[in-house]
N, C-alpha and C positions, 0 to 999 in steps of 0.2 A: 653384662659381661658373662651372667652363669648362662643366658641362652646361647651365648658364643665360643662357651667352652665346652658346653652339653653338644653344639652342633660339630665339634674338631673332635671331640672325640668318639663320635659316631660318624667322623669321615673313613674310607678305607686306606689301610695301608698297605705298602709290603703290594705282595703280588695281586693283591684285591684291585689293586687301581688301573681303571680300564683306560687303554689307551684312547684319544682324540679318534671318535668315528667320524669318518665319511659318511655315515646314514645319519638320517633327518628324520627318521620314525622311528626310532630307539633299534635296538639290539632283538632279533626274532628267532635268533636260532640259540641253540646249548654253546658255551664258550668251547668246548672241546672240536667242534666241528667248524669254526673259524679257522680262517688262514692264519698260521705261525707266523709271527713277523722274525725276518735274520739279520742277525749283527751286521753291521757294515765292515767289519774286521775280519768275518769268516771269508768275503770273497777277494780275489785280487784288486789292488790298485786301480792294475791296468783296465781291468772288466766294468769296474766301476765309472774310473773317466770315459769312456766309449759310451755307456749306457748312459749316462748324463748329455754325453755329446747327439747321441742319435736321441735324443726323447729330444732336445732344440730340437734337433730339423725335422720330426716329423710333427713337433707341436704349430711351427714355422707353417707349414704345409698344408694343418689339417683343422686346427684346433679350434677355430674363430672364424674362418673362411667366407662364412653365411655373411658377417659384419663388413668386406668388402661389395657389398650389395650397390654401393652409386657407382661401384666403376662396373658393374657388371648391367645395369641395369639403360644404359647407353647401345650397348650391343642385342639385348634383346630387344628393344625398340625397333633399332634397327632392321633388325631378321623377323620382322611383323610380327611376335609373340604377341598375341590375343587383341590382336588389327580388329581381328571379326568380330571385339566386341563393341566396335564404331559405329557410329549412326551412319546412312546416305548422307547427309550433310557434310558430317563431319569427314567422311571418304572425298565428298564433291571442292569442298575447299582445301585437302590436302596438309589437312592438320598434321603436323610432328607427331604428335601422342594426343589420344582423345581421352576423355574423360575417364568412362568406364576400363580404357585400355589403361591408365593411368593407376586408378584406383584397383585392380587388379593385380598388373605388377608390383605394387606396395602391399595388395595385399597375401602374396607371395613371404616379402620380407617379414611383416609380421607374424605370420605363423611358425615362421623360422627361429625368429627372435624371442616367441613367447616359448616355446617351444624350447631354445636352449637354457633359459631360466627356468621350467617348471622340470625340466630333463634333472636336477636336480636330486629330485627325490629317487627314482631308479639307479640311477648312480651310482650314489651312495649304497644302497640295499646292495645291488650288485659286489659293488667294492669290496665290500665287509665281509660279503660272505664266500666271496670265490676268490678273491683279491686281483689285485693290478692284470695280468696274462689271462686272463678271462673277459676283465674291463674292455682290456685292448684289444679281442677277437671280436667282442661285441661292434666296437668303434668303426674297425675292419668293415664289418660286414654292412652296419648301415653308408658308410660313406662310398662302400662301392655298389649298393645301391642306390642312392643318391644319383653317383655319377651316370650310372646305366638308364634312369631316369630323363636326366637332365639331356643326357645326350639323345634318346629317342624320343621324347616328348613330344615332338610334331608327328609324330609317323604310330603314337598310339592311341586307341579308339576312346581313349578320356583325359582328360587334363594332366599331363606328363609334370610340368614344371612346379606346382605347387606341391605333390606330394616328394619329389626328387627334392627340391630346396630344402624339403621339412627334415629328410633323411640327412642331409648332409649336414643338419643343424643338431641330430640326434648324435651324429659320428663324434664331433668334435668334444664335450665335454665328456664321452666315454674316454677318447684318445687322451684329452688336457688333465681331467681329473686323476687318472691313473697313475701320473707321472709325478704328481705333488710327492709322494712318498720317497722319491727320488733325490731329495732336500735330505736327510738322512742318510747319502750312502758317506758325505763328508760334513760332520756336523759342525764341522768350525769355517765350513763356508755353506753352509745350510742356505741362508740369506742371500746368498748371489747367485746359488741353483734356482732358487723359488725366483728371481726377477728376470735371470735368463729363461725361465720357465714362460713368467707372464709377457715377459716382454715378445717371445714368441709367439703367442697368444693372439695379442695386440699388432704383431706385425704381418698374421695370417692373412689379414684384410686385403694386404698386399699381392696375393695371389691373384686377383681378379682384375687387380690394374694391369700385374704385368702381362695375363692374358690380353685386356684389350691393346696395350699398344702393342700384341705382336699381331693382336685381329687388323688393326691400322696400318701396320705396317705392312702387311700381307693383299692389301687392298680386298679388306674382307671374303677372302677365301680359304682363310683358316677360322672355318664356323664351329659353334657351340659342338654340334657332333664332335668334331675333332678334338675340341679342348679335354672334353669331356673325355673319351677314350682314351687319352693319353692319361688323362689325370687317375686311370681304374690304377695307374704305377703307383702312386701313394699308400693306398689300404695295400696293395703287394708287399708293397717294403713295409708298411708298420706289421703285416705280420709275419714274416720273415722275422722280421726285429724280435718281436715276444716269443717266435718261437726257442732264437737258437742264442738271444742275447739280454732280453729284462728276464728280471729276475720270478717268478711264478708267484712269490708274496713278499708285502710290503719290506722295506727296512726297518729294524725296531730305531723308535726317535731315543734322544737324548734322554727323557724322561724314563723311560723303558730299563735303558741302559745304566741310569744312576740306580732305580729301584731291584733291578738285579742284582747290581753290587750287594746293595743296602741287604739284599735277601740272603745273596752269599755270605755275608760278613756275617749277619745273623745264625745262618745257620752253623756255621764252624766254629761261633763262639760257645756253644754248649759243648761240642766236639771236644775243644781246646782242653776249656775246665774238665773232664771226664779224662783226659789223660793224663794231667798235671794231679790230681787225686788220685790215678790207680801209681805214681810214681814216676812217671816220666818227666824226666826233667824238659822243659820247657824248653830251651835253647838245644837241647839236641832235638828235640821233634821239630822245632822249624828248619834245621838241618837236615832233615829226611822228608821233609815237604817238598810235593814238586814246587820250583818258584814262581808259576803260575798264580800259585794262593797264597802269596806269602806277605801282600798288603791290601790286606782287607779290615786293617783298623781304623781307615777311614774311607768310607763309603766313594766317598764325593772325590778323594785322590785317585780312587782306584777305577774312576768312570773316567777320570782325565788322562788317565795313561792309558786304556781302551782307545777312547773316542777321538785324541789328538787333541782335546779342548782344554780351557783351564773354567773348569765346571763351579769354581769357588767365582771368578770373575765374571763369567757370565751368570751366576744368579745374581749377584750384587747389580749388573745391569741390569735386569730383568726390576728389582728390587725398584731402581732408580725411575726405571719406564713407569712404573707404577705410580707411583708416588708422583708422578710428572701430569701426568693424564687426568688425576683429578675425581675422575671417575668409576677408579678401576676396583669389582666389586661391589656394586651398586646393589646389584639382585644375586651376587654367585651365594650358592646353599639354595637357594630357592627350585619348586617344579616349575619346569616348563610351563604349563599353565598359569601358575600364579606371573609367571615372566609377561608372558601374553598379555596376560588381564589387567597390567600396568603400564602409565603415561610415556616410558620408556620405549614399549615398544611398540604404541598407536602412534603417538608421534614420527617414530623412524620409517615407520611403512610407511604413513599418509605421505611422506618426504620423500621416500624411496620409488613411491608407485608415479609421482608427479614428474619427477627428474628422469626415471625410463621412459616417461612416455613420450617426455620432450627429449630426451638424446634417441630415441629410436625413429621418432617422427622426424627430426632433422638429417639426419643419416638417408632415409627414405625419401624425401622428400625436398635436397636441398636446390637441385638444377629447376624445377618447377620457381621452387620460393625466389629463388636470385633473378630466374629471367622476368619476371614480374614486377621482383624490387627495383630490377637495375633497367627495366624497360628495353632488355635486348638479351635476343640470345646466346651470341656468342663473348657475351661479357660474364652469364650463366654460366657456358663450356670452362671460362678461363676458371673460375673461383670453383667449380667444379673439380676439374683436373687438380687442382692444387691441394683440395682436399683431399684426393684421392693417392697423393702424396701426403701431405701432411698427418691423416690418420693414422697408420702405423709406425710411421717418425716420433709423432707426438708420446706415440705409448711408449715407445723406446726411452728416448730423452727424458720424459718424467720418471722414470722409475726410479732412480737415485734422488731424486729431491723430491720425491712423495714420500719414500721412505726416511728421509733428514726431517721432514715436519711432522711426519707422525709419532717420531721414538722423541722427538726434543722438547711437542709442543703439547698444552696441555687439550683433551680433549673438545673441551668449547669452544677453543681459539680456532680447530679444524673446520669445525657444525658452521662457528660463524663466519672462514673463510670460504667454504663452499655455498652459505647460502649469499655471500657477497660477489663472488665469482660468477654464480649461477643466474643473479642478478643482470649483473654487466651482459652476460652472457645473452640476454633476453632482451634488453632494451641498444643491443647492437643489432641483433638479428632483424632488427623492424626500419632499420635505418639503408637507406636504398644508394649509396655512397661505395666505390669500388677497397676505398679503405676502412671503412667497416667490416666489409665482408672480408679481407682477409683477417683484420683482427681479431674478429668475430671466430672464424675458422680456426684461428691460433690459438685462440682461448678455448677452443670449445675442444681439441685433440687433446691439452693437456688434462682439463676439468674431467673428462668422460672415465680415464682412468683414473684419477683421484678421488673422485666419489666412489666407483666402485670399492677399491682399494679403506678407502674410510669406512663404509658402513659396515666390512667386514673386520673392522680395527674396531670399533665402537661395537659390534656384536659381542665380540669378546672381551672386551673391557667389561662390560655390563652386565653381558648373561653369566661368561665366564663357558668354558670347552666343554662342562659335562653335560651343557644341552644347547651347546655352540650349533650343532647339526642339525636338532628340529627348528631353535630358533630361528635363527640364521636362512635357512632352505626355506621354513612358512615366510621371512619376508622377500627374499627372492620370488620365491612361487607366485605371490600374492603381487608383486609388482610386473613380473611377465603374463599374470591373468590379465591384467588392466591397463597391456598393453593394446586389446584388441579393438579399443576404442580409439586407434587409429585411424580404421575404418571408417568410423563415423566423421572424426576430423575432415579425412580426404573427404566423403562424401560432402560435408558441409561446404568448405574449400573450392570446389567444382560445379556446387550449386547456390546457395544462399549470397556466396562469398563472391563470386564470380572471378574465381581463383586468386583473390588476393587472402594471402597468407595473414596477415596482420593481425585481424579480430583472433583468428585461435592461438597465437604468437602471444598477444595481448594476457589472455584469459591464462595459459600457462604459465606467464610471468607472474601475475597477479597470484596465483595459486601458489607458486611455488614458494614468492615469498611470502606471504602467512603461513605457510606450513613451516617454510623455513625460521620462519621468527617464530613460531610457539617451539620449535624444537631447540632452538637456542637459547629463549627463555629460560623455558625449563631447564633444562639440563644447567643452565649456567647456577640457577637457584639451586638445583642441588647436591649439584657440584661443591658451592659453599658450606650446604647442611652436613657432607660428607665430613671436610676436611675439617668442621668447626666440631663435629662425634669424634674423628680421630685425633684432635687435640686434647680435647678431653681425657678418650683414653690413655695416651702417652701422660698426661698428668695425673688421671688415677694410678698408672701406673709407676710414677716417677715416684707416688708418695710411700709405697712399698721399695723403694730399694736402701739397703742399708748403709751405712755408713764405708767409708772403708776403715777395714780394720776391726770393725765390730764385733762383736761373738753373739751368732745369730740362738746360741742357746741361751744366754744371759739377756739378750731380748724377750723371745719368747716364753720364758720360764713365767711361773705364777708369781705376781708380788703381793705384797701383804696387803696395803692396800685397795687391790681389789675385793679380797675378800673379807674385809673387814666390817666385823656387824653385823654376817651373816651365818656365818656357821655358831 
């Protein structure tokens, strides 16, 4: 208890306390020279609902775009994108997609996809230090090179498509990231800007379907060129947007805005007493107060009448989420390092790097895997196209009940839902049956965001926000690093394997669940160590409270004897 009160009271208070960073490598520059964050009370209503509304459509648009990759990757086939890396043979029998052609264009997507996880770290740095309307120009500028890429990629003198993909995967979480701070211009619907945020995110994918059925429907003569050019209107409009409509830095969050108060209230309170001792009477000087300042004796009322919220209620939730999860404050007080170097966070990577590689490799990889399983192609096209629907649907539809099982349920119940889901998930995907595959499909659009979603809930439960950013971004980083062994899959797949899917299908079920069972082990064990310490302390500390009624001086006063005998 005295290391836990030694560590509270060498926490910071009052304006000391740094707001939640977006950067994953600590803080590099002087506080002074960071972007101000501005109340959501100084700008209009109106300016605010609009800027909420355009950050959806152009997260809708821009943000995740890379991850509708199976419906995109139907059309470059088509239009012979890297034809020329086929054998004579394989030209002579008139193969659909040859191997090398194959293992190229996935290896397109994966660079894209490691690439958006490890973009991370820049981001963040970015963010911090120039804020959101900086982010956004950045985001701008690679996604409309991306597209300038993508569209002349056959007409220039080196591989067009890999580096343009890779830009267009740089654009998106510049644009996505930006816009979190956005949650804050209404903090009593905070929680439904942030899901209309992701779920835009998650239904980006859909950009690339709806291009190809207007390439089908056009009887392919509305080509990539085309899409591409049209699409330079995107980065237009988002920066249009920053120029003349987001705000140039962040909103300050709810935290920000109580600690304000708390700062104000403090500071007026010496003010107060200094005029009530030179003679002023008290009840006229609140009378000559502007009434701006006129309730600031309680901190937490005076952020609720700012913020629109009832700040007493929602920490008592806050309070409750806690206490529900099991977990929550595991390692918080600790460095970043000593975070690292604990079973907490090898376990969630080891977990984290296995379940990217298998939602990215199936994303990549799924019309190959089905025409195989289902021994025809156009059984492939059908569970194809349906995902290609189903993906962005799926991110939609979950977001309200990812969110109902993470605030309700405790956090082992999540570890052990996701690694039973991810389960099913694995030992569907090997079964060569037309109702598997869609099940399989079904389960795997809801599952893809709730993992995500969880291990950024368990980040924070455990490490806690003041190194939420390095931890959190090294395990991201570290699981889009080890995406690249992708690659290798494909290549194994196309050769060893003689394109049945199954052996490496096999080997990442298998993986996934031993990782997934020592992380739910663990966690579950001390999960119970936790709550069986804070029972404790609630009874060391029950046995300090006094009676009612007592007189805590006629308690603590000396009695005879104790000192009897010795003086």
């Amino acid at each position: 208890m005295d290391g836990l009160d030694r560590w509270r009271d060498n926490s910071p208070r009052g304006s000391q306390r740094r707001k939640l960073s977006f950067q994953p490598t600590g803080s590099w520059i002087p506080p002074d020279q960071e972007q101000k964050p501005a109340a959501p009370f100084e700008i209009s209503k109106t300016k605010r609902i609009l800027q909420v509304i355009v950050a959806v459509i152009y997260c809708l648009l821009a943000a995740g775009i890379v991850f509708g990759y199976a419906a995109l990757k139907p059309v470059l086939i088509n239009e012979g994108v890297y034809r020329d890396q086929c054998t004579s043979e394989e030209l002579e029998k008139g193969v659909r997609v040859c191997a090398q052609q194959e293992i190229r264009l996935n290896l397109m997507f994966t660079i894209a996809a490691v690439v958006t996880n490890v973009n991370a770290l820049p981001v963040g740095t970015i963010l911090d230090r120039y804020g959101p309307r900086i982010s956004g120009f950045v985001g701008c500028f690679f996604l409309a090179l991306g597209a300038l890429s993508m569209a002349f990629a056959d007409s220039l003198p080196f591989d067009g498509y890999i580096p343009g993909y890779l830009f267009l995967a740089l654009g998106g979480p510049f644009v996505f990231i930006s816009s979190f701070q956005l949650s804050n211009t209404f903090p009593r619907y905070s929680g439904l800007i942030l899901a209309l945020l992701t779920g835009a995110f998650d239904t980006s994918s859909a950009v690339f379907l709806i291009y190809r059925l207007i390439y089908q429907a056009s009887n392919e003569r509305f080509r990539p060129r085309h899409f591409f050019l049209v699409y330079l209107a995107v980065p237009a409009f988002i920066l249009v947007a920053e120029i003349f409509l987001m705000p140039s830095g962040s909103y300050k969050t709810v935290g920000e805005m109580v600690t304000q108060a708390k700062d104000n209230s403090s500071t007026l309170a010496p003010h107060d007493e200094h005029e009530s001792s030179n003679g002023v009477d008290q009840h006229d000087n609140n009378t000559i107060r502007d009434p701006e300042h006129q309730h600031h004796d309680d901190p937490t009322d005076e952020a609720s009448r700012l913020l629109g919220i009832d700040a007493k209620k929602q920490s008592k939730d806050e309070q409750r989420k806690r206490s529900i999860s099991g977990v929550w404050g595991a390692l918080h007080g600790q460095s970043a390092w000593q975070q690292i170097r604990s079973p907490w966070f090898l376990l969630i990577t080891l977990f984290t790097v296995v379940q990217m590689i298998r939602i990215n490799y199936f994303v990549a990889t799924i019309r190959p895997q089905y025409e195989y399983l289902l021994q025809g192609y156009n059984k492939a096209v059908q569970v194809n196209s349906f995902f290609d629907i189903a993906l962005p649907a799926g991110g939609v539809i979950s977001v309200p009940f990812v969110g109902l099982v993470l605030d309700h349920t405790s956090t082992p119940f999540v570890l052990t839902l996701l690694v039973t889901v991810a389960t099913i998930i694995g030992v569907l995907g090997n079964i060569g049956e037309m109702w598997a595959a869609y099940v399989n499909v079904c389960l795997f659009v809801v599952y893809r965001p709730f993992y995500y979603t969880a291990v950024s809930d368990y980040a924070a439960k455990v490490f806690g926000f003041a190194t939420f950013g390095k931890v959190y971004g090294l395990i991201i980083c570290l699981a889009g690093l080890f995406n690249f062994i992708q690659s290798g899959l494909d290549t194994l797949k196309h050769g060893p394997f003689h394109d049945d899917p199954r052996p490496i299908n096999y080997v990442l079920l298998i993986v996934g669940a031993v990782t997934g069972s020592l992380l739910v082990g663990y966690v579950n064990w001390r999960s119970r160590t936790i709550q069986r310490e804070q029972l404790e302390e609630e009874a060391e500390e029950a046995r300090q409270v006094l009676m009612p009624g007592a007189d805590r001086e006629q308690v603590e006063r000396d009695h005879g004897h104790e000192s009897y005998g010795t003086s």
